[in-house]
C-alpha positions in Angstrom: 34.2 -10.3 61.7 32.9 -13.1 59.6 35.1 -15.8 58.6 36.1 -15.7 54.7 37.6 -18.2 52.8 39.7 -17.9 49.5 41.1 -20.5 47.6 43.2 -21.0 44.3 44.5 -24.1 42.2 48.2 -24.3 43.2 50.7 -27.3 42.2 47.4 -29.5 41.3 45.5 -29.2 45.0 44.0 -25.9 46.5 45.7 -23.4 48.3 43.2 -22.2 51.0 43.4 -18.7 52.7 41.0 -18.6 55.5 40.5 -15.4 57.6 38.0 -13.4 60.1 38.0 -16.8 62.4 41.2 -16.9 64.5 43.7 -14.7 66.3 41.4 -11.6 65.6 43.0 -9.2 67.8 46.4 -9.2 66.1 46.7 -6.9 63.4 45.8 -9.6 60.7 45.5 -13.2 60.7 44.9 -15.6 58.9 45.8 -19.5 58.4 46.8 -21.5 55.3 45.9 -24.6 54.3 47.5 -27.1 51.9 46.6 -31.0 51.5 45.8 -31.0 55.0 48.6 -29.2 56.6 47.9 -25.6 58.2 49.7 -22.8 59.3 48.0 -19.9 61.1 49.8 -17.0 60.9 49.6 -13.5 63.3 51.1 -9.9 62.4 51.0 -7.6 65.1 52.4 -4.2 65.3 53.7 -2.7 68.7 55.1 1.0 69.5 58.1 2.7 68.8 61.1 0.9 71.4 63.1 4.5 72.8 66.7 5.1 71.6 67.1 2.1 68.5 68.4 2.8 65.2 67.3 0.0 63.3 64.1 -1.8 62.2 62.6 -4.2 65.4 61.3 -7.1 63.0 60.8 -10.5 64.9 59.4 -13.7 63.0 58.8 -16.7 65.1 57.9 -20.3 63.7 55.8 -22.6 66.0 56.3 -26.3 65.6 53.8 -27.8 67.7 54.0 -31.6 67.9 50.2 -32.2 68.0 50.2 -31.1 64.8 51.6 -34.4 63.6 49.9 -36.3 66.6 53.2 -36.6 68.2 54.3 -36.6 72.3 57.7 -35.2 73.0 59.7 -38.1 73.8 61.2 -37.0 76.8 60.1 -38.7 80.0 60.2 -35.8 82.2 59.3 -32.8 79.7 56.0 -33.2 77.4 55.8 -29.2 76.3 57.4 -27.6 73.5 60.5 -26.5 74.6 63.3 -24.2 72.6 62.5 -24.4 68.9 64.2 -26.9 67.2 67.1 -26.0 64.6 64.5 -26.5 61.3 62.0 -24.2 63.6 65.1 -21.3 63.8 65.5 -21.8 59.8 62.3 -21.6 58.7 61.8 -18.1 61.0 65.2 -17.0 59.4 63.9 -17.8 56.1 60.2 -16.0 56.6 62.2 -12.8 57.8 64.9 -12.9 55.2 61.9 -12.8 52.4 59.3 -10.2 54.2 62.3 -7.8 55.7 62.8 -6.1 52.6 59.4 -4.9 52.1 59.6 -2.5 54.9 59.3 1.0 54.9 62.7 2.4 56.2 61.2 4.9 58.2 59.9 2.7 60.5 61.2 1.9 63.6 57.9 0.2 65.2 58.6 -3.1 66.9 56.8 -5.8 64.5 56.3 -9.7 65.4 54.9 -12.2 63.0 54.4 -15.5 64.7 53.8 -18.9 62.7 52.3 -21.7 64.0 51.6 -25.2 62.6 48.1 -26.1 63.3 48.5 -28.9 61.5 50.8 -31.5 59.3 50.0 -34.2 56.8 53.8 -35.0 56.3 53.2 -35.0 52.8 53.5 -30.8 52.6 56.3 -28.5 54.1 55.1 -26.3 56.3 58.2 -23.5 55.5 56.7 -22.5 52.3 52.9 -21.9 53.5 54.2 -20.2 56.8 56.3 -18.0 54.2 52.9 -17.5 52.1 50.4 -17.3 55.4 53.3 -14.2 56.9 52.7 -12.7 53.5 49.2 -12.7 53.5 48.7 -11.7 57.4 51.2 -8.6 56.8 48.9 -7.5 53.9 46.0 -7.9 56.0 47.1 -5.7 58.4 47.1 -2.3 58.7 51.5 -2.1 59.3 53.0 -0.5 56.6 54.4 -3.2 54.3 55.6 -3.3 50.3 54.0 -6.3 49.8 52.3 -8.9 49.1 55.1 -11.1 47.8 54.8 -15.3 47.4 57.2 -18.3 48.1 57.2 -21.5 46.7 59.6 -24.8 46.3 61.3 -26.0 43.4 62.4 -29.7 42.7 63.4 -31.7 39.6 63.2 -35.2 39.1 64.5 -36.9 35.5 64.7 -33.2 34.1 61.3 -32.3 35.0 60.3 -29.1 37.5 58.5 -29.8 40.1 56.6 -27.3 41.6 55.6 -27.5 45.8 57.0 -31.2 45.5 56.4 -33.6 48.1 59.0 -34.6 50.7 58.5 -38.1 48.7 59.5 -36.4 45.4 62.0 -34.2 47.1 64.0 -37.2 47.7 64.3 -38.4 44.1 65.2 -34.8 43.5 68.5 -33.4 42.7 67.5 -29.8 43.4 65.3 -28.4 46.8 65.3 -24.7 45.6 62.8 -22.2 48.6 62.1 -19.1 46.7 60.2 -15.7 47.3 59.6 -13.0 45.4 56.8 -10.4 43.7 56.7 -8.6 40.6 59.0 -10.9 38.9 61.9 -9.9 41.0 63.2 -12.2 43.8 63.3 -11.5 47.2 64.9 -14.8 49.0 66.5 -18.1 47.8 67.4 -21.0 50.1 68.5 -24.3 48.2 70.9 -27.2 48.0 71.6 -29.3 45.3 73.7 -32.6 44.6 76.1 -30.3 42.5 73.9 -29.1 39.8 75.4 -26.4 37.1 74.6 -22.9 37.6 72.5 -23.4 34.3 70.1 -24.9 35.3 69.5 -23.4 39.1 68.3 -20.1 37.0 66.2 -22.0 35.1 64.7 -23.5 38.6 64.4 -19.7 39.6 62.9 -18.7 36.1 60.7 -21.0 36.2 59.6 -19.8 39.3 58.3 -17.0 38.3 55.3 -16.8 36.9 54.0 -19.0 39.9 55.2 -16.2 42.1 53.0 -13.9 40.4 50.1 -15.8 39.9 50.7 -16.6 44.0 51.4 -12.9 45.0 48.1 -11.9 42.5 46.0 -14.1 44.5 46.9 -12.9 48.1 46.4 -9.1 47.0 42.9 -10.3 46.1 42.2 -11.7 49.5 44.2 -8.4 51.1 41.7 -6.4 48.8 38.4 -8.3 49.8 39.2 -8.7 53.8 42.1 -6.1 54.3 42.6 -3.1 56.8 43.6 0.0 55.9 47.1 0.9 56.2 49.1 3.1 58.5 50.2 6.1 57.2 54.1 6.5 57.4 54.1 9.9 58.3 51.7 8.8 61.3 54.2 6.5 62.9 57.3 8.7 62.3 55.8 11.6 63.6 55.7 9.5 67.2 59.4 9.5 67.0 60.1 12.9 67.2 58.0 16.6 68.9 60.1 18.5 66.7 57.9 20.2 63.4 58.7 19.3 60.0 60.6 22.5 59.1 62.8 22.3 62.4 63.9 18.7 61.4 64.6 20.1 57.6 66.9 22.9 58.9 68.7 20.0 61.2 69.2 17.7 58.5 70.4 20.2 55.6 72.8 21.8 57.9 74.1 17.8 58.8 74.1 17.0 55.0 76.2 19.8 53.6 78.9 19.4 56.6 78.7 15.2 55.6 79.3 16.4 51.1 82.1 18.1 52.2 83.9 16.1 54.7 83.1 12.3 54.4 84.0 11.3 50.5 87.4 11.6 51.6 87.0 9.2 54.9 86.0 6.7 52.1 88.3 6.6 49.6 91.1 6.9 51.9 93.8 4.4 50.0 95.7 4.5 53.6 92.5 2.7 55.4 93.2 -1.1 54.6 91.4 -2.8 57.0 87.7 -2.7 58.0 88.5 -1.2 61.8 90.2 1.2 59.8 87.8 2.4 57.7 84.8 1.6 60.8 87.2 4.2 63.3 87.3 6.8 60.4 83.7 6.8 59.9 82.8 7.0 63.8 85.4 9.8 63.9 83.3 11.4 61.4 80.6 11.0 63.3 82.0 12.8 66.3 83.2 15.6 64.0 79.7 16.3 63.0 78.4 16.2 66.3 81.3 18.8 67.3 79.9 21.0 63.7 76.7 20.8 64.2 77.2 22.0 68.4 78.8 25.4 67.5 75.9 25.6 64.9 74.3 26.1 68.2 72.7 22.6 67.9 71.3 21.2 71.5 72.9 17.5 72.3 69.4 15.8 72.2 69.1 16.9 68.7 72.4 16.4 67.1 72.7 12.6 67.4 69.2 12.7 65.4 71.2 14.0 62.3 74.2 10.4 62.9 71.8 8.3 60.8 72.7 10.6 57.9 76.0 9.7 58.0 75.5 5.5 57.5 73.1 6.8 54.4 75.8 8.8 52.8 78.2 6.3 52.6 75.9 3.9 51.9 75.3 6.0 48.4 78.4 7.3 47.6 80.2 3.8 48.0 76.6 2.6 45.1 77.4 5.5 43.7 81.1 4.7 42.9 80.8 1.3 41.7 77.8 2.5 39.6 79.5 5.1 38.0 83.5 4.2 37.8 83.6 0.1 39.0 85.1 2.1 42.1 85.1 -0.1 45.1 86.4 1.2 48.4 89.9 -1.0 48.9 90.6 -0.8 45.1 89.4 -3.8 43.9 88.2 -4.5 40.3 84.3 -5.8 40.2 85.0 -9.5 39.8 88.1 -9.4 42.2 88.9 -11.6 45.5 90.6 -10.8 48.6 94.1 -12.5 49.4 93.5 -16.4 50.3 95.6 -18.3 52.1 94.4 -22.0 53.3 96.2 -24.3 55.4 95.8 -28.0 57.3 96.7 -30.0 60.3 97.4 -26.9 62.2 96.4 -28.4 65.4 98.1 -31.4 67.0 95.8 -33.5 68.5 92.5 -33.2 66.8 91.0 -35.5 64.2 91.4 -32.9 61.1 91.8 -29.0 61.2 91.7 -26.2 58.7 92.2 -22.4 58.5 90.7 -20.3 56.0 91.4 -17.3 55.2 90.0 -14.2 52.9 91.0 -10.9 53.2 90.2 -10.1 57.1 87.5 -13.5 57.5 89.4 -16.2 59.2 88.0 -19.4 60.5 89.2 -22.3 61.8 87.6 -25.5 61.2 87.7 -28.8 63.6 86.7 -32.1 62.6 86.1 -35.0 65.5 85.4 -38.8 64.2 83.6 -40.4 66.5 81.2 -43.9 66.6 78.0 -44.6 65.4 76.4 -44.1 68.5 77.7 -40.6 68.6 74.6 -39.8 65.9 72.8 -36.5 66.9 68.7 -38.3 67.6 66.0 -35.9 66.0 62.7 -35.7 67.4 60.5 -32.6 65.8 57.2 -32.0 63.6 58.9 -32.8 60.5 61.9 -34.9 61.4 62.9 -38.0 63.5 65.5 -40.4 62.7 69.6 -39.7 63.4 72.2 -37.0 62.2 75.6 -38.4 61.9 77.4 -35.2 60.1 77.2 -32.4 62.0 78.5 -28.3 61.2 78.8 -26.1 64.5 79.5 -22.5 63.7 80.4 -20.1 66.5 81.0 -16.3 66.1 83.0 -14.7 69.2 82.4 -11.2 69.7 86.2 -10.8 68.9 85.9 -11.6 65.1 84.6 -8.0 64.8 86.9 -6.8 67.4 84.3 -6.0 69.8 84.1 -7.1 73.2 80.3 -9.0 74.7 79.0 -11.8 75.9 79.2 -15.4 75.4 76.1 -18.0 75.2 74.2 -20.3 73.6 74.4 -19.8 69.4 71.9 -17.4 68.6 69.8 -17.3 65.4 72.7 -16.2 62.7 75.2 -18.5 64.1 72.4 -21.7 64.0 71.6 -20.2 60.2 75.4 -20.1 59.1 76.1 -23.2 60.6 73.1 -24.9 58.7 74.5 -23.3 55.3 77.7 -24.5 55.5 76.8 -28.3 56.8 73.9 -28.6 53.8 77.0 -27.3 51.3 79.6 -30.4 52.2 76.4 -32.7 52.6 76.3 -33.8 48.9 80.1 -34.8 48.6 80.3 -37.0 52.2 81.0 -40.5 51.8 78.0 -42.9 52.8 77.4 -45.0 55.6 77.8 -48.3 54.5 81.9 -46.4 53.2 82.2 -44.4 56.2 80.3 -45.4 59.3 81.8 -42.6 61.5 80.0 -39.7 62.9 81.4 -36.5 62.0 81.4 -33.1 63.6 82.9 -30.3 62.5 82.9 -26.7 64.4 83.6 -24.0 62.7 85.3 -20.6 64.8 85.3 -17.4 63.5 88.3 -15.9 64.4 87.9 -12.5 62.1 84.9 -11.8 60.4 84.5 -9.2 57.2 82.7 -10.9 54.8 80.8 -14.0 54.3 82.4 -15.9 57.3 79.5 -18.6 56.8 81.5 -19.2 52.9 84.4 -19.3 55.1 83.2 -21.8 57.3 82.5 -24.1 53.8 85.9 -23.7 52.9 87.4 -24.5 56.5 85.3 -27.4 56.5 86.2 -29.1 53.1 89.7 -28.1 54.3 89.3 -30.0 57.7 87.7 -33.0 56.3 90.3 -34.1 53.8 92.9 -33.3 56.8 91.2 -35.5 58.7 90.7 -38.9 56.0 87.0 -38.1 55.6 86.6 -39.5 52.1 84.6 -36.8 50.7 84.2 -37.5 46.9 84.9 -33.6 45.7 85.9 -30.6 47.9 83.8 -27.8 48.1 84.4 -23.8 48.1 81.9 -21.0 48.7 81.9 -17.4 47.9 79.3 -13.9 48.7 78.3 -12.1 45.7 77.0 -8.5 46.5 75.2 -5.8 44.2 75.2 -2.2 43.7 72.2 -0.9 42.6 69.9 2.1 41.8 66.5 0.7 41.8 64.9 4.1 40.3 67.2 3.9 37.7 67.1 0.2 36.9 71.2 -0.3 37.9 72.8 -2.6 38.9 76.0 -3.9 39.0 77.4 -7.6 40.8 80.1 -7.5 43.0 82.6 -10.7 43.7 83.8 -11.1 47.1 81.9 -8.3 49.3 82.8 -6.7 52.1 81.8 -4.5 55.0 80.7 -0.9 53.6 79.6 -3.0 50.7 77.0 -4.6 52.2 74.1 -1.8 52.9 70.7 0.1 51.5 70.3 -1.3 47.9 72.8 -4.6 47.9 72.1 -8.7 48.5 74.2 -11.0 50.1 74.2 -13.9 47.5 76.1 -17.0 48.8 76.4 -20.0 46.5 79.1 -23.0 47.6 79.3 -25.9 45.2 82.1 -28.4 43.2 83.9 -27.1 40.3 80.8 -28.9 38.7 78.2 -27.7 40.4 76.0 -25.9 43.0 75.7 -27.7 46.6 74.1 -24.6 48.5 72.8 -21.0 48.3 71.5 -18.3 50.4 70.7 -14.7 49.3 68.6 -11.8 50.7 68.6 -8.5 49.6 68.3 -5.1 50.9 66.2 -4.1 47.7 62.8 -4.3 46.9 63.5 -7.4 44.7 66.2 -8.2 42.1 65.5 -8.6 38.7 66.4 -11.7 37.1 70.0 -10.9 35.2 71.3 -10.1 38.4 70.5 -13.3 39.6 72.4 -14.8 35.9 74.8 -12.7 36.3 75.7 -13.4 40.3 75.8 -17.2 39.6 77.7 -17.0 36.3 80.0 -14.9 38.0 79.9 -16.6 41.2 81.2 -19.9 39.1 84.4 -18.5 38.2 85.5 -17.1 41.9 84.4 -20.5 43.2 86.8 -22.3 41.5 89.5 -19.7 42.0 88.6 -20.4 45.6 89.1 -24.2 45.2 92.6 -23.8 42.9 94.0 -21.6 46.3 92.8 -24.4 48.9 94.2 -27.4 46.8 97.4 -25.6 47.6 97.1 -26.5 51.1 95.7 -30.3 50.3 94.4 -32.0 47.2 92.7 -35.3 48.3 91.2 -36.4 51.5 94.5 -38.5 53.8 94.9 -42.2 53.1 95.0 -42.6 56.6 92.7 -41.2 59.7 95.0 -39.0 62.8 96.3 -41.3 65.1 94.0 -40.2 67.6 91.3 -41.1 65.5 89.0 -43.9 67.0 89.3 -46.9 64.5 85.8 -48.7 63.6 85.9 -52.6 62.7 82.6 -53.6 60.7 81.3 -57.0 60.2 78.3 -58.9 59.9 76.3 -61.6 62.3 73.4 -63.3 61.6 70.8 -60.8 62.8 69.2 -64.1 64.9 72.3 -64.0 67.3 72.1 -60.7 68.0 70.0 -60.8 71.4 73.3 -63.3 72.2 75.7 -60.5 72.2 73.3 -58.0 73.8 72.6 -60.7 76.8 69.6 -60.1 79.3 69.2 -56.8 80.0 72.3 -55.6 77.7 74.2 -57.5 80.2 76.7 -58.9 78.0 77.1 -56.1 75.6 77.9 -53.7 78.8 80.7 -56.4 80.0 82.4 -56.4 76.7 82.3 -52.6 76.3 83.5 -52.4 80.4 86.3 -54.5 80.0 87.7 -52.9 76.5 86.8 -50.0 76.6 84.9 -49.9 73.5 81.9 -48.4 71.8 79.3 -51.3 70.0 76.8 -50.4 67.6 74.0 -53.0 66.1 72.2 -52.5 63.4 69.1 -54.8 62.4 70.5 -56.3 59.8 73.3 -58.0 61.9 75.9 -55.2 61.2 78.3 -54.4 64.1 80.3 -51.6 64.6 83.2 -51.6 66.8 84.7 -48.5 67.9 87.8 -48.3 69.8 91.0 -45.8 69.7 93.3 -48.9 71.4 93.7 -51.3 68.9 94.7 -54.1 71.1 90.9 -53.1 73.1 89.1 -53.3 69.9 90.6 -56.3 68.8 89.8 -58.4 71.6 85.8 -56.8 71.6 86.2 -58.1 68.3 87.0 -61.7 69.1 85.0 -61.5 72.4 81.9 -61.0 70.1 82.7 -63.1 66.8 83.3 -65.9 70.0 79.6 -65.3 70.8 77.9 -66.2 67.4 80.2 -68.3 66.5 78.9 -71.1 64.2 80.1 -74.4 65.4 81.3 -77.3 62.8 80.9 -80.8 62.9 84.5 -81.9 63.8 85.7 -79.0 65.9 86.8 -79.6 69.2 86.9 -77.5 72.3 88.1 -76.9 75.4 84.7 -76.9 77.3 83.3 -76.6 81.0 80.6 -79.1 82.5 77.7 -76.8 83.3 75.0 -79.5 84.3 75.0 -83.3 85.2 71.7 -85.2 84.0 71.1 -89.2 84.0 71.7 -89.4 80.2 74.2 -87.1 80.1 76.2 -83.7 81.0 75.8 -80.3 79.4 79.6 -78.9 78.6 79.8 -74.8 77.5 81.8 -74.9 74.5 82.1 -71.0 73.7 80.3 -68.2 75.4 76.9 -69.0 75.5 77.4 -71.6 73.4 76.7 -75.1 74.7 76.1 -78.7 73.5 75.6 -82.4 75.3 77.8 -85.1 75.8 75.4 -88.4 75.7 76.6 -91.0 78.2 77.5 -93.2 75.6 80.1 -91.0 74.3 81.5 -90.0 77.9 83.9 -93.3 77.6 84.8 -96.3 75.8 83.6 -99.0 78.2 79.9 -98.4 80.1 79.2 -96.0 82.5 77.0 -96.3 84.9 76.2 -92.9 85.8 77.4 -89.6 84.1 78.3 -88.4 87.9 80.7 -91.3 88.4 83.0 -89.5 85.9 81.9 -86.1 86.0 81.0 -83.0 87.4 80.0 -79.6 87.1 83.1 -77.0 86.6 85.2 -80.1 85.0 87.4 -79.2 81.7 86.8 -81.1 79.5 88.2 -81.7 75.7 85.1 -82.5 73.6 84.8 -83.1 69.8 81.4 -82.2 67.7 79.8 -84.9 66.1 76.4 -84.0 65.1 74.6 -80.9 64.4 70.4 -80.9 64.5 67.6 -78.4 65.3 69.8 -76.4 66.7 71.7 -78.6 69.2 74.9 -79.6 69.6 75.8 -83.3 70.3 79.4 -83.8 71.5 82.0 -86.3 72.5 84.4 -87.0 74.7 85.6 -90.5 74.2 86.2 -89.8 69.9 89.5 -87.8 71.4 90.2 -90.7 73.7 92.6 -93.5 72.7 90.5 -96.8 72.2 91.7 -99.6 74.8 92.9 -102.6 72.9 90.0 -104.4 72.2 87.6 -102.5 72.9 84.3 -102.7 70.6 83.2 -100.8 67.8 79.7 -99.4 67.6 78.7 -99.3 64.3 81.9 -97.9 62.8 84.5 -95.8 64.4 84.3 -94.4 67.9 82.3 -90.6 67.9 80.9 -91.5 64.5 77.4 -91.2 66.6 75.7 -91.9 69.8 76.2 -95.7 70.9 73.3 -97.5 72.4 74.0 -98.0 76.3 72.0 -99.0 79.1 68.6 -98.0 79.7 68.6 -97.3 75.8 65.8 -98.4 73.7 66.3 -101.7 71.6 68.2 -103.3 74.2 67.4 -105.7 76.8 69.2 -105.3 80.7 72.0 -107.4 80.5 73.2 -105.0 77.8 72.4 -107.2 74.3 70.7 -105.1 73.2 70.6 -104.2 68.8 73.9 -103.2 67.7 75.8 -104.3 71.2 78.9 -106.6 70.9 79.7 -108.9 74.0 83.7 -107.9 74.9 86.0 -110.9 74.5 86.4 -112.8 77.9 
């Protein structure tokens, strides 16, 4: 196959589709290229894996350091390794957008695989490995709704900014991922630095036409260099040796028993919890097994006919809030579970929170710790430090179920992510707050947006703990009942389990009561038109700061004062020429002062040291030990020194660590000395007075704090005003009348 290229004007440069070239045996391939970053994207199709019930989709995203001319850091490990956190959100964002598009029949493992070929760090590579997924699935011959587009949205003095550059992105007060076709949206990822609700649908509206001008163009190159598609019928027809009519007379005898007997497992007002409502709906599931066996039903075939039962009740909950606002615990449209917040519920951590709504509970942690305690990046599009960190962990016990424990998988690295970009626009900077902060989030009982949960643990944590976080920050999931054929829809506040199936979205926006600091929303329709999305943040507003009225219950205002247990950090400044003093050869220095006060040191460039310490006598004395090190000596100061060297003119006394200066023989003693050893050695105290001060050097005295014998001479005014001329100095003959030399009275 011969390579084509396509190409369209995009956000003032050319969006370049190139296929036919690479990866040709995957089902379709294709890269895209942007300024000069490229992302080459494969869409492959495997067979049907025995015994699932659910939809096999896998997206992978590639970061591969030679992209950006980059060699992993590591000493011992140059490959790629696990994919970096950014990697696992960009692959979460890429399926979140392209999942909906798929046939429901389907049950064919899928893979999409993203790889960065190459990055100008200019261009985000998320947004053309969203558009290059896109455009490989329409390529191929899988069965896919598509194509859809994605695209970024900044603004900068009021002005959109369409695909902006990280450059511009930084200016911006809004970084708004979006995806959609047919001017319905599919996906939103943003954060904002609390921007009203206003204005975020004008981002998305805004968006739109772009979306369909972008979605327009890769139909053309699906069109020109496409394969034909699989036929659904073809792939479901693998699944199953039974003929059409014998799977009809299975299902309709299923359906009638599930109209008859399942409406009432609903709308059950006695089932109040979600294992309630979970253990009435599998016991209907072995009731219809039970039917359909006297119906003379072999076992093989019956458990084809469980699905029916999830669809149902998908429906008729749709179908109830569709028709009568009916929702399945009795709760009006716009209502929100029971919350109940509280603080400091652990003793002897930094901060801690507990959140709860309805049956979602988590428990949020805060830990202070130094500077050096900053996270170090090292990816494609990021290297630098983290200092505020958001762990989220999800036990199987929050949905009473019992597996096993590991590393955090995809959802838990994607919730965690959500939650820490929400609090990231309200944390106090640097320069205010030098600590680094972690917070972990554990779900302890999850029905429901546990990631909003998390938000709200965390602002909750974070005042407990002093963190001076300018405003605190709530979150909330807004869901949808809809009827695509019919154009209904309707928004739901607060979702929850049986809520959240075929036709809904799982919209979660966290923010001030000013504004929006974070959204996520995918949908399980073909695309949402835009009043929903209106409606969903308008509505979202008002349960938002319901949220925030219930936590300021618990706390109001970040603590005056850090835990106890807190480490304490004392900040000053040296002059950044003195710093190698306090490092010492070979950190030498710096690793006795932290050895023997047990302290934690961080230096910045600019002469800014950190001290961290949790025993305040320890700090303290790091403190002194270092401000001793730099200090700046004046002329008139005296010391207690140490003789360090003997020369002919002179001896060398250590005044302060590392700090030294030279007492001249002629200010060793009042009368003459004939050599600096007759009077001193090395390892002597001595008391010594600065007189002078020049390039750097130190001149010192000993006999200005001596008491002058009765008379004695005077050298050109009083005694340590300056070096005296002695013997062997110039202007002076042998027998010591010299310039300036006064004969003692006889």
């Amino acid at each position: 196959m011969a390579k084509q290229t396509f190409q369209t004007d995009f956000a003032g440069q050319k969006l370049i589709i190139e296929t036919g070239e690479l990866a040709q045996q995957a089902g379709g391939s294709c890269t895209v290229r942007f300024g000069d970053t490229v992302v080459l994207a494969a869409a492959t199709m495997g067979g049907i894996r025995e015994g699932i019930d659910f939809f096999p989709l896998s997206v992978d995203y590639e970061e591969k350091l030679y992209a950006a001319g980059k060699i992993k850091g590591s000493r011992w490990i140059k490959r790629e390794g696990r994919p970096s956190d950014e990697a696992i959100l960009t692959a979460r964002l890429v399926d979140r957008a392209i999942r909906p598009l798929f046939p429901k029949e389907i049950k064919n493992e899928v893979q999409v695989i993203l790889t960065v070929l190459s990055f100008d760090a200019v261009n985000d590579s998320d947004v053309l490995g969203l558009i290059a997924a896109s455009a490989a699935l329409a390529l191929s011959p899988i069965p896919w709704n598509g194509p859809l587009a994605g695209l970024r949205v900044g603004r900068v003095n009021d002005e959109w900014l369409l695909n902006p550059s990280f450059e511009a992105r930084d200016k911006s007060d809004l970084d708004l991922v979006i995806a959609g076709k047919d001017s319905k949206v599919l996906m939103i990822e943003a954060e904002g630095r609390e921007v009203p609700e206003d204005v975020v649908y004008g981002a998305v509206d805004f968006s739109v036409k772009h979306l369909n001008k972008l979605s327009a163009f890769i139909s053309e190159v699906a069109a020109a260099a496409g394969k034909p598609k699989t036929a659904i019928t073809a792939l479901t027809a693998q699944a199953t040796d039974e003929t059409p009519e014998a799977q009809r007379e299975l299902l309709d005898k299923a359906q009638r028993w599930i109209e008859a007997n399942v409406p009432t497992v609903l709308f059950d007002k006695t089932l109040k919890t979600k294992t309630e409502r979970y253990q009435a709906v599998a016991g209907a599931k072995l009731a219809l097994l039970a039917h359909l066996e006297q119906e003379g039903i072999g076992k093989d075939r019956r458990k084809k006919a469980l699905p029916l039962i999830d669809q149902f009740i998908e429906q008729t909950v749709t179908k109830a809030i569709l028709d009568s606002d009916k929702r399945v615990d009795g709760r009006k449209l716009t209502d929100i579970r029971p919350l109940a917040t509280s603080v400091s519920v652990l003793p002897r951590t930094h901060g801690s929170g507990i959140f709860n709504r309805g049956e979602t509970q988590v428990l949020s942690v805060v830990t202070l710790g130094a500077p050096g305690d900053e996270q170090f990046l090292e990816g494609l599009e990021e290297s630098g430090r983290k200092r505020y960190m958001h762990h989220y962990n999800f036990p199987p016990y929050s949905v009473g179920e019992a597996g096993r424990l590991g590393s955090p998988g995809r959802r838990e690295i994607g919730h965690g992510a959500l939650a820490e970009k929400a609090l990231k626009p309200v944390l106090p900077k640097k320069e205010d707050f030098p600590y680094t902060i972690r917070v972990v989030s554990e779900v302890l009982s999850s029905n429901g947006s546990s990631s909003m949960g998390a938000t709200c643990g965390s602002t909750l944590a974070l005042m407990d703990a002093g963190v001076p976080i300018s405003k605190p920050v709530a979150g909330i999931a807004m869901g949808v009942a809809s009827d695509e054929a019919k154009g209904a829809y309707k928004v739901l506040t607060d979702l929850q389990d049986l809520e959240d199936g075929a036709g809904g979205m799982d919209f979660k926006i966290a923010g001030t009561a000013e504004g929006i600091t974070a959204i996520q929303l995918d949908t399980k329709t073909l695309g949402l038109p835009l009043q929903v999305i209106k409606q969903a943040l308008e509505q979202g507003h008002g349960a938002r700061l319901q949220v925030l009225s219930v936590m300021a219950q618990a706390i109001t205002a970040p603590r005056a004062d850090l835990s106890k247990y807190a480490p304490r950090i004392i900040s000053f400044t040296i002059n950044p020429d003195r710093i190698r003093d306090v490092i010492g050869p070979g950190g030498k220095i710096i690793n006795e002062i932290i050895d023997k006060t047990g302290v934690q040191i961080d230096i910045e460039p600019d002469g800014l040291v950190m001290v961290t310490a949790t025993d305040a006598a320890g700090g303290q004395k790091a403190v002194e030990w270092i401000k001793m090190l730099v200090r700046e000596v004046q002329i008139g100061e005296i010391f207690d020194g140490k003789v360090t060297r003997i020369m002919d003119f002179g001896a060398i006394v250590e005044i302060l660590p590392n700090q030294d200066g030279m007492v001249h023989i002629s200010e060793i003693a009042h009368h003459r000395v004939e050599a600096v050893s007759d009077l001193l050695k090395v390892g002597d105290p001595v008391k010594v007075k600065v007189i002078a001060k020049e390039n750097g050097k130190t001149s010192l005295s000993i006999k200005a704090l001596l008491p002058r014998p009765e008379g004695s001479p005077r050298f050109g005014g009083e005694a340590g005003s300056g070096p005296a001329p002695h013997r062997g100095a110039p202007g002076r003959d042998r027998g010591g009348q010299g310039r300036g030399f006064f004969k003692p009275r006889r």
